[in-house]
HTML snippet that shows the backbone in 3Dmol.js (N, CA, C, O; Angstrom):
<script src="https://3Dmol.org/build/3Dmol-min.js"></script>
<div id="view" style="width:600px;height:400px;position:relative"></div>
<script>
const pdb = `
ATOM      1  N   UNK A   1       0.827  -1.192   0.000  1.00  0.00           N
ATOM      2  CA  UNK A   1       0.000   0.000   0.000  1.00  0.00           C
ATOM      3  C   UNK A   1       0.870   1.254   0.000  1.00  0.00           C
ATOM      4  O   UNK A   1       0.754   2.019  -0.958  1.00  0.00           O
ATOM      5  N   UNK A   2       1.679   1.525   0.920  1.00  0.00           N
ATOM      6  CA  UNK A   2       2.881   2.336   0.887  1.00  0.00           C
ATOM      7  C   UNK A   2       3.557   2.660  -0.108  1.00  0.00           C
ATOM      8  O   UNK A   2       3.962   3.817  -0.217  1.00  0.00           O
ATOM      9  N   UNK A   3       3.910   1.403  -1.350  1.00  0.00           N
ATOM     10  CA  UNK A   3       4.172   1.728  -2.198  1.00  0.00           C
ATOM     11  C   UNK A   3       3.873   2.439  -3.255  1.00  0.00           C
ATOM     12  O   UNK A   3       4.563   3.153  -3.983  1.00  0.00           O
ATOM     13  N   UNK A   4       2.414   2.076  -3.255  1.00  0.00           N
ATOM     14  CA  UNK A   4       1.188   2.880  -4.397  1.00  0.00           C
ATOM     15  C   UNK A   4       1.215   4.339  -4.054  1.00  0.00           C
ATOM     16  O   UNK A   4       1.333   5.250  -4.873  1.00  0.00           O
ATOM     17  N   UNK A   5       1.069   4.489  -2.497  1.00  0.00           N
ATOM     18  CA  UNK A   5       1.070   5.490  -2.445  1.00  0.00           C
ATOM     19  C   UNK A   5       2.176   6.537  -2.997  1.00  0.00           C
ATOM     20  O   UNK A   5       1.795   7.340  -3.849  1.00  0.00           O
ATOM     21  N   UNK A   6       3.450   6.574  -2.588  1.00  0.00           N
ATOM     22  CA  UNK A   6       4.414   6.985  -3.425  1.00  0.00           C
ATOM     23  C   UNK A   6       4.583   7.242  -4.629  1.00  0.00           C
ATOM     24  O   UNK A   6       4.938   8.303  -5.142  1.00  0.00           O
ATOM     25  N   UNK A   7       4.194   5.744  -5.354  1.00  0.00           N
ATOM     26  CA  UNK A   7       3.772   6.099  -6.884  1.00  0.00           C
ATOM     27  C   UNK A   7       2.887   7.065  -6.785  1.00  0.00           C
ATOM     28  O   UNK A   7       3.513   8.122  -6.872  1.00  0.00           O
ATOM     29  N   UNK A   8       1.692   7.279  -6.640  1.00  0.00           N
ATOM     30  CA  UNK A   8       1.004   8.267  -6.988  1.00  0.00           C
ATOM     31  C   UNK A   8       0.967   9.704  -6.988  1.00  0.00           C
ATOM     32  O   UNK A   8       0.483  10.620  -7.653  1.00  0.00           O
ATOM     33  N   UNK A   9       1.895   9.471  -5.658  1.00  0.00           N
ATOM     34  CA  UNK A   9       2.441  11.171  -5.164  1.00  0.00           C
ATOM     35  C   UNK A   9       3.338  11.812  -6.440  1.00  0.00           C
ATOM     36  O   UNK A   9       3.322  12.889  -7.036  1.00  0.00           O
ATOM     37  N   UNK A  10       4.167  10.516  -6.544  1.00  0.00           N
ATOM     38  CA  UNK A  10       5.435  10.404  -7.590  1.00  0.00           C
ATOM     39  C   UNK A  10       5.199  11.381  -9.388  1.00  0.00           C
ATOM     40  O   UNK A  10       5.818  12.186 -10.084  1.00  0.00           O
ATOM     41  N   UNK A  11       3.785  10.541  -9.408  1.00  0.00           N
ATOM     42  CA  UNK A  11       3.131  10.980 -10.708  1.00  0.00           C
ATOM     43  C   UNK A  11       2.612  12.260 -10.614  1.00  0.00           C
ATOM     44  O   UNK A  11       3.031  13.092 -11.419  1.00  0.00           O
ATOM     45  N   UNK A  12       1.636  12.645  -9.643  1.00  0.00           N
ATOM     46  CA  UNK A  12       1.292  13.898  -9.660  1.00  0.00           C
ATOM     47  C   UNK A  12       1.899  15.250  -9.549  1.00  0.00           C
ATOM     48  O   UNK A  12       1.546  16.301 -10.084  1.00  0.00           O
ATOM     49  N   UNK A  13       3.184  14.928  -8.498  1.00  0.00           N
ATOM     50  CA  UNK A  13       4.132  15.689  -8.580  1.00  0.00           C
ATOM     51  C   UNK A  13       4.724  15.892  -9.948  1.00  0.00           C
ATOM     52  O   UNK A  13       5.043  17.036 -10.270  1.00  0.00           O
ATOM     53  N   UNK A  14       4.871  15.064 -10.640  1.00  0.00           N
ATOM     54  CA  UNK A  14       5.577  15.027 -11.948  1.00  0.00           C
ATOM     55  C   UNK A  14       4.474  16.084 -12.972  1.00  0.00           C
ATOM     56  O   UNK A  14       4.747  17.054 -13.678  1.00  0.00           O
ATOM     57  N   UNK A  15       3.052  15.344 -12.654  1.00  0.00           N
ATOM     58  CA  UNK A  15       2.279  16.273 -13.269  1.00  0.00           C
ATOM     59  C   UNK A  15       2.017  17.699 -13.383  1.00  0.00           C
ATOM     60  O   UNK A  15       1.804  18.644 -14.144  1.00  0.00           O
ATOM     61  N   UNK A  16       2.154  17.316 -12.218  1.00  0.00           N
ATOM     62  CA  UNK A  16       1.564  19.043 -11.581  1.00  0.00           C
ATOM     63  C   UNK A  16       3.118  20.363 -12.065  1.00  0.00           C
ATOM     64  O   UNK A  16       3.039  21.590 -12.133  1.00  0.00           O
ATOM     65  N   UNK A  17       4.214  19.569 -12.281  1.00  0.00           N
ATOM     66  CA  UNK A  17       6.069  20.252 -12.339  1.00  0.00           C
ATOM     67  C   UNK A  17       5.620  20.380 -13.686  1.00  0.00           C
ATOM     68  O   UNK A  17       5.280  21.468 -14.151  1.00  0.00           O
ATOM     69  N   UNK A  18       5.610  19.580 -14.172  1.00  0.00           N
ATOM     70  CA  UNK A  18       5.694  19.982 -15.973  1.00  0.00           C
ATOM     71  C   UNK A  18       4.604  20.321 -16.507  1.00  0.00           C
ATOM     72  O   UNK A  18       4.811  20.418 -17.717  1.00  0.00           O
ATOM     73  N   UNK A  19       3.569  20.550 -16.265  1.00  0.00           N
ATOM     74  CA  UNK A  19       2.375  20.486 -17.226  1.00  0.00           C
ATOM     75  C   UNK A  19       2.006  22.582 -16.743  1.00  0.00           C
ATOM     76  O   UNK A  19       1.580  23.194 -15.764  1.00  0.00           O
ATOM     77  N   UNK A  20       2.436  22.884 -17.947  1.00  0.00           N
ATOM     78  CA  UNK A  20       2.381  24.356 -17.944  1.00  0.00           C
ATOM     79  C   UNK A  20       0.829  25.516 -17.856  1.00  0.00           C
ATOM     80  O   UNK A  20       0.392  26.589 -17.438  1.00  0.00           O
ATOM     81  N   UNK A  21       0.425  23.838 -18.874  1.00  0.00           N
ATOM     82  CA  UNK A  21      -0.886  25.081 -19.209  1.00  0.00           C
ATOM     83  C   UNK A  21      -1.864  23.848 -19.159  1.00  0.00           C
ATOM     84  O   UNK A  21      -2.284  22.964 -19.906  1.00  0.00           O
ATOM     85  N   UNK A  22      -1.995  24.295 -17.819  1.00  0.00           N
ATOM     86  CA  UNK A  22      -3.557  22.893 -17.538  1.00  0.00           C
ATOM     87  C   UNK A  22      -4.558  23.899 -16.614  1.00  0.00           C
ATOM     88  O   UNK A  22      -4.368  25.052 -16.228  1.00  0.00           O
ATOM     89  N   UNK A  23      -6.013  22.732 -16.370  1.00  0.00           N
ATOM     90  CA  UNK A  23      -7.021  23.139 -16.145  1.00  0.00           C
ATOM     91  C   UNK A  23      -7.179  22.400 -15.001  1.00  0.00           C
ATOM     92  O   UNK A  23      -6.879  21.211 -15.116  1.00  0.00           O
ATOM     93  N   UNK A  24      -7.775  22.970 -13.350  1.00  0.00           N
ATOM     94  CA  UNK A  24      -7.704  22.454 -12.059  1.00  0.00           C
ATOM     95  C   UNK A  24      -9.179  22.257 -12.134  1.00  0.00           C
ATOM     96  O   UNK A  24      -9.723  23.032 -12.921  1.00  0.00           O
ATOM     97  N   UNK A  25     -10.094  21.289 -11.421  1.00  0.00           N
ATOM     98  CA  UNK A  25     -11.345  21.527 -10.947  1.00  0.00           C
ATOM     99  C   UNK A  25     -11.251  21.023 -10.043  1.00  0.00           C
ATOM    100  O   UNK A  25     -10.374  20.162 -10.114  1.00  0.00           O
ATOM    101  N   UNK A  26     -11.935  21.108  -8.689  1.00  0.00           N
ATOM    102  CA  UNK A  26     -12.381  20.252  -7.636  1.00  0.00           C
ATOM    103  C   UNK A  26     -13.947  19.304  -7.392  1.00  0.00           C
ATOM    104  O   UNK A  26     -14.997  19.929  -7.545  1.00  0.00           O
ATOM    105  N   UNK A  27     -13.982  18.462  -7.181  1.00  0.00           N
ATOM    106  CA  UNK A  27     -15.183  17.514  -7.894  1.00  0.00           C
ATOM    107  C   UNK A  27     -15.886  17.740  -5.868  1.00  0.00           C
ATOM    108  O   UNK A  27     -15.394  18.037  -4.779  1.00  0.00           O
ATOM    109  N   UNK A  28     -17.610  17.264  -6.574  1.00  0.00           N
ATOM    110  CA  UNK A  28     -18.115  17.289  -5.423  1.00  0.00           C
ATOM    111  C   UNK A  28     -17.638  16.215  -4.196  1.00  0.00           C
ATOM    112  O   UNK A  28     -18.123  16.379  -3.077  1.00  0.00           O
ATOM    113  N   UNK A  29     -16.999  15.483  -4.354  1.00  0.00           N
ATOM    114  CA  UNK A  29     -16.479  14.363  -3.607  1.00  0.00           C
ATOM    115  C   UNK A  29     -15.495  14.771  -3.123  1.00  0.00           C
ATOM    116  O   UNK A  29     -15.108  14.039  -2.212  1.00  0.00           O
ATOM    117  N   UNK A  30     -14.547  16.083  -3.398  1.00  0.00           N
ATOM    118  CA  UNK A  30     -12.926  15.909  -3.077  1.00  0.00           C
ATOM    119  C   UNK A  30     -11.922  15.903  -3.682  1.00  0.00           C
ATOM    120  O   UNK A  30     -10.893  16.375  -3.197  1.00  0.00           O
ATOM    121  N   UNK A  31     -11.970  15.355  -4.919  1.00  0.00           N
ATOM    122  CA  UNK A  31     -11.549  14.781  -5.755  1.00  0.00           C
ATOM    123  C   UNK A  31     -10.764  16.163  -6.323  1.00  0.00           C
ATOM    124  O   UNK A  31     -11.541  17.112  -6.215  1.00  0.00           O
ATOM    125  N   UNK A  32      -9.591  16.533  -6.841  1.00  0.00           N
ATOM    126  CA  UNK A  32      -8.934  17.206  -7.451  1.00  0.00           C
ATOM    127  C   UNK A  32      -8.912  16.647  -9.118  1.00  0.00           C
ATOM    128  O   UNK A  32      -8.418  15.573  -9.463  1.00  0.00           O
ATOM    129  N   UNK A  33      -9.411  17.404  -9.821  1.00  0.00           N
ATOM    130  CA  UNK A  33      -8.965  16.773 -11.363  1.00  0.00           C
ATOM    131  C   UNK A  33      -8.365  18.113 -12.083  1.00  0.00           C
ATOM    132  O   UNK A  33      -8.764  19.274 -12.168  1.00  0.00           O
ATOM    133  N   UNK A  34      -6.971  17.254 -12.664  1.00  0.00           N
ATOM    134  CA  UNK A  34      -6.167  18.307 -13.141  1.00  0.00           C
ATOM    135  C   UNK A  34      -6.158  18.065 -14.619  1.00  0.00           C
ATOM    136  O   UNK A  34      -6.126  16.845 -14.781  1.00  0.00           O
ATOM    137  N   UNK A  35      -6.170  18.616 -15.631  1.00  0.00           N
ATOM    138  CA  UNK A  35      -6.742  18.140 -17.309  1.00  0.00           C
ATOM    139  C   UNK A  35      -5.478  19.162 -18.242  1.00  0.00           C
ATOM    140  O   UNK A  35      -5.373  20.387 -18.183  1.00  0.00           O
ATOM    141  N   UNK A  36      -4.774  18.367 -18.925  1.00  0.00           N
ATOM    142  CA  UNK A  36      -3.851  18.947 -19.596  1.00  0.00           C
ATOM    143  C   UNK A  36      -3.896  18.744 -20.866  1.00  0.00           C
ATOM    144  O   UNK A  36      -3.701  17.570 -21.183  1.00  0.00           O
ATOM    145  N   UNK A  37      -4.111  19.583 -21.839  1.00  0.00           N
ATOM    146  CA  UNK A  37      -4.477  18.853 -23.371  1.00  0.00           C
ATOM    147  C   UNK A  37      -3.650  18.665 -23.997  1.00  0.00           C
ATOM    148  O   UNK A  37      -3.651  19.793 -24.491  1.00  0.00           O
ATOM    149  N   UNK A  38      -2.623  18.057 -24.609  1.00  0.00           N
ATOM    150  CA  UNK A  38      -1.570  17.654 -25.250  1.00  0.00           C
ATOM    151  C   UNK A  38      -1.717  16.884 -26.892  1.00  0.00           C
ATOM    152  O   UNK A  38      -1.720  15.677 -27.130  1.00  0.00           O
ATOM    153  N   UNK A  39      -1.837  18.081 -27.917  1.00  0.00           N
ATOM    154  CA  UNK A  39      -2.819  17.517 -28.955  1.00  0.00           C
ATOM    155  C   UNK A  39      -1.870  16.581 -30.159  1.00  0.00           C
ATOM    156  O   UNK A  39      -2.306  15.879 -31.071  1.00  0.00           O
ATOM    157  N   UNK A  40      -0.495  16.857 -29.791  1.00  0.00           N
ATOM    158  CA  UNK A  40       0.080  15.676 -30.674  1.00  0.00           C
ATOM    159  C   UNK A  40       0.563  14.424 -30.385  1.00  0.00           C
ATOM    160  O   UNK A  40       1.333  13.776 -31.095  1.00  0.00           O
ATOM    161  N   UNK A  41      -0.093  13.961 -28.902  1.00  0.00           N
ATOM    162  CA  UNK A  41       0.197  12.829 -28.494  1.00  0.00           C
ATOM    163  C   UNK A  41      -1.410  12.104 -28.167  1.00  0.00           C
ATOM    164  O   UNK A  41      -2.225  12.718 -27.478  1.00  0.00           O
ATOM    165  N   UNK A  42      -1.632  11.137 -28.585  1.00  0.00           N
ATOM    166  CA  UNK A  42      -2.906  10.532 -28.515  1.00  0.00           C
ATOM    167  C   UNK A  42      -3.022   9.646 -27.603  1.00  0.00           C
ATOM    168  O   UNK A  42      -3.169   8.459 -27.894  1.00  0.00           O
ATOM    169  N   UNK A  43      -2.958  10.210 -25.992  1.00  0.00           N
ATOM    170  CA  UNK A  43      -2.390   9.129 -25.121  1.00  0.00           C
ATOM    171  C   UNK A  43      -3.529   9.574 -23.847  1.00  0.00           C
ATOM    172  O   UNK A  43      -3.951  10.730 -23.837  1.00  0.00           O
ATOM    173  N   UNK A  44      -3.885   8.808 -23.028  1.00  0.00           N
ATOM    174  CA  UNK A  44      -4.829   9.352 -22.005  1.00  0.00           C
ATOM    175  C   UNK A  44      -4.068   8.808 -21.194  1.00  0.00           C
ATOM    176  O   UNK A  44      -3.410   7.817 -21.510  1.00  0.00           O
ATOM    177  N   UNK A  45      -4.000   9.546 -19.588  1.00  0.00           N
ATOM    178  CA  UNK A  45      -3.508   9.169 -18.728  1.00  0.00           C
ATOM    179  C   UNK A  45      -4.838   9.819 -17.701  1.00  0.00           C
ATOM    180  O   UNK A  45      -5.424  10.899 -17.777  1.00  0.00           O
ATOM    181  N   UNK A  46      -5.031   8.539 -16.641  1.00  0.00           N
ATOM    182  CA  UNK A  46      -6.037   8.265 -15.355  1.00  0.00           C
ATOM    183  C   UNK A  46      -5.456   7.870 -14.667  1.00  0.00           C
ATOM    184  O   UNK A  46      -5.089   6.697 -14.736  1.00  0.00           O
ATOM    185  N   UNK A  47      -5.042   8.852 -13.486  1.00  0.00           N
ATOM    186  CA  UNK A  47      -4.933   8.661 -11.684  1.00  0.00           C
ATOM    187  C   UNK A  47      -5.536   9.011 -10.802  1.00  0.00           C
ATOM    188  O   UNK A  47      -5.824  10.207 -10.749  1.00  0.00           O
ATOM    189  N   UNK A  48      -5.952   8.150  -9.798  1.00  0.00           N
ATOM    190  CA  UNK A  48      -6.855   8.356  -8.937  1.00  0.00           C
ATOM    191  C   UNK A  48      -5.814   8.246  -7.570  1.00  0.00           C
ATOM    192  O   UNK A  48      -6.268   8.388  -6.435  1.00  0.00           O
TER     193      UNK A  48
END
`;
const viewer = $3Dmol.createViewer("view");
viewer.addModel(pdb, "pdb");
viewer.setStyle({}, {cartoon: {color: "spectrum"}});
viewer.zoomTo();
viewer.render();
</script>
């Protein structure tokens, strides 16, 4: 469990450092969703 967690921190941190020009919302649950559009890569990325 410890581990996941890390990973995840790992990723978002990463997300949140490089991703210049993104969009924050906060969801009724808590939930932080951060949305970055990146239109020459056709790739979706989902972390919860």
């Amino acid at each position: 469990m410890k581990k996941i967690f890390i990973s995840v921190v790992f990723v978002l941190v990463g997300i949140i450092a490089f991703a210049s020009d993104y969009s924050t919302f906060n969801l009724d649950n808590g939930q932080k969703l951060i949305i970055k559009e990146v239109h020459d890569k056709p790739i979706v990325i989902i972390d919860m």
